[in-house]
Kinemage of the C-alpha trace (Angstrom):
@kinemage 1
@onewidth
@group {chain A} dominant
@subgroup {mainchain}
@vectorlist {calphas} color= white
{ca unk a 1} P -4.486 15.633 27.766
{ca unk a 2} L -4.009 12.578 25.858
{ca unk a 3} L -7.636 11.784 26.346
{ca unk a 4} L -8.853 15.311 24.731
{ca unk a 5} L -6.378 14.469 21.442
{ca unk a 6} L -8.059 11.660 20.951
{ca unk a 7} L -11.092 13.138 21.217
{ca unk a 8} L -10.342 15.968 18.417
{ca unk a 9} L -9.059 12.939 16.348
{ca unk a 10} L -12.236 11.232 16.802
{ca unk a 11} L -14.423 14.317 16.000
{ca unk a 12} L -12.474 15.042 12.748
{ca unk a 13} L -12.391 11.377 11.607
{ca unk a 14} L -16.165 11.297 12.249
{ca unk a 15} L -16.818 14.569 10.497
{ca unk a 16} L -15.325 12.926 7.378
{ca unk a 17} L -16.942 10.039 7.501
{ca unk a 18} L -20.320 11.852 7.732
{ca unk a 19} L -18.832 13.574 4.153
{ca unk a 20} L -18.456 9.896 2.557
{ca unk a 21} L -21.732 8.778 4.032
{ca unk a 22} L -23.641 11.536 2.021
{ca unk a 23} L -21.257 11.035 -1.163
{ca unk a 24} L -22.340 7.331 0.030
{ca unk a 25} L -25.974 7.689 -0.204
{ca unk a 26} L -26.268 10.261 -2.735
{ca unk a 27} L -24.246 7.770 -5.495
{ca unk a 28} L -26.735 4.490 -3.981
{ca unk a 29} L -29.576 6.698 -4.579
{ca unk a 30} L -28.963 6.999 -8.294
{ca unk a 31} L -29.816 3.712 -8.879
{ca unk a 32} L -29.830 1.113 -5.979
{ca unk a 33} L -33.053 0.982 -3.620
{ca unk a 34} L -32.396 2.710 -0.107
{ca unk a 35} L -33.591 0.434 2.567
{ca unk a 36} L -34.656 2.816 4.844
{ca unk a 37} L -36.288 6.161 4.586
{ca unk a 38} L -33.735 7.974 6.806
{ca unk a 39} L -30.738 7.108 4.964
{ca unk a 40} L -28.076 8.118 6.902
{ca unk a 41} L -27.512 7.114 10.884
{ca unk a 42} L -25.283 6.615 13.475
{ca unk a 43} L -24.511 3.647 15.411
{ca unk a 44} L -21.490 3.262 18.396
{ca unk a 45} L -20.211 0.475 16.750
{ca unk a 46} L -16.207 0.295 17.535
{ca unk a 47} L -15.394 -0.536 14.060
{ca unk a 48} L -17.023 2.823 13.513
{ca unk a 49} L -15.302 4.775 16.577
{ca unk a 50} L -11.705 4.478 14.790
{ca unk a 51} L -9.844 8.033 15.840
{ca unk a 52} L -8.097 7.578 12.478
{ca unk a 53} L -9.772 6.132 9.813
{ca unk a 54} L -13.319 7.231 8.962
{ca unk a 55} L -15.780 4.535 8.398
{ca unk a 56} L -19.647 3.579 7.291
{ca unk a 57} L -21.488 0.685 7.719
{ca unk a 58} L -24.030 0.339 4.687
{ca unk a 59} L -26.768 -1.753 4.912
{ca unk a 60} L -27.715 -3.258 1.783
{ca unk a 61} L -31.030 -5.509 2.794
{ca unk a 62} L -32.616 -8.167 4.507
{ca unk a 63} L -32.446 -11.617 4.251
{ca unk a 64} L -35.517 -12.166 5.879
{ca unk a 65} L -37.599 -9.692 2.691
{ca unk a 66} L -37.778 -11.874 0.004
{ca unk a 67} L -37.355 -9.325 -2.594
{ca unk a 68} L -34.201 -8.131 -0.750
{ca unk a 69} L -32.730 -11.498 -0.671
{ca unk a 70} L -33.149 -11.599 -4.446
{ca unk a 71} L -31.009 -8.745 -5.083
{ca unk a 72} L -28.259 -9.365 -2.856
{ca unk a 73} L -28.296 -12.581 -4.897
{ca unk a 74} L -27.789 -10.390 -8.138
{ca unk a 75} L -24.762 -10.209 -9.845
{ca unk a 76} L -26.078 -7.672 -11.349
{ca unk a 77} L -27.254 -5.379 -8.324
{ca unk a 78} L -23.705 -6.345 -6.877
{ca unk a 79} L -22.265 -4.565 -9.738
{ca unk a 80} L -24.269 -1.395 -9.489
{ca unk a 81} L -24.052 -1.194 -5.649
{ca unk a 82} L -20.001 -1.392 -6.423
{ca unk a 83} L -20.148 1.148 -9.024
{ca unk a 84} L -21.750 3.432 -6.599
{ca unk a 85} L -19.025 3.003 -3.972
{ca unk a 86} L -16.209 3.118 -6.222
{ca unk a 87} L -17.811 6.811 -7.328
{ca unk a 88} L -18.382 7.581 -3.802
{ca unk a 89} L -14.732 6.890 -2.901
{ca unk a 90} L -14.136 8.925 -6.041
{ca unk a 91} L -15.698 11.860 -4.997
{ca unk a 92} L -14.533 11.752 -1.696
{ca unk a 93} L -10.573 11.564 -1.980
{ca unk a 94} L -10.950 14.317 -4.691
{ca unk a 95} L -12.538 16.302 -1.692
{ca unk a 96} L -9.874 15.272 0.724
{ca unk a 97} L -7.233 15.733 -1.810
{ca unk a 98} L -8.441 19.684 -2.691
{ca unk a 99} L -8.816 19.857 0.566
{ca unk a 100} L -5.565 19.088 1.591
{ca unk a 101} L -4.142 21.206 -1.364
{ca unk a 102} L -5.601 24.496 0.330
């Protein structure tokens, strides 16, 4: 029994962190350069298998590209990458919270 709960806890937790991985990648798209071309996967990380607190991992370049390496060096990218999360976030406890109002 115990077993199943955590199951359903897992399931819901990862259902809403799919929901903040879109928000995610649909805020990063407006005006940060996606690394890959399928934006959004899944990986069995533990730090990602939490049955309470949903999570994304987001993968912002590679040291080894150059050009990558120059933009994680960017103050400048740094800001817009954290503008995108914060409206992410945003977007996604506004969600939760009209959900929860319901």
């Amino acid at each position: 029994m115990r077993n199943i709960l955590i199951d359903l806890a897992q399931r819901e937790t990862m259902n809403r962190s799919v929901q903040f991985a879109k928000f995610l990648v649909a805020e990063l798209s407006r005006g940060v350069k996606l690394v890959r071309h399928k934006k959004h996967r899944f990986a069995g990380f533990a730090v990602l298998r939490a049955p309470d607190v949903p999570s994304v991992l987001i993968e912002l370049g590679y040291l080894s590209n150059a050009a990558d390496e120059r933009l994680l060096r960017s103050a400048a990218h740094h800001a817009k990458v954290a503008r995108a999360v914060v409206r992410a976030i945003e977007r996604y406890m506004a969600l939760r919270a009209k959900l929860s109002r319901s």
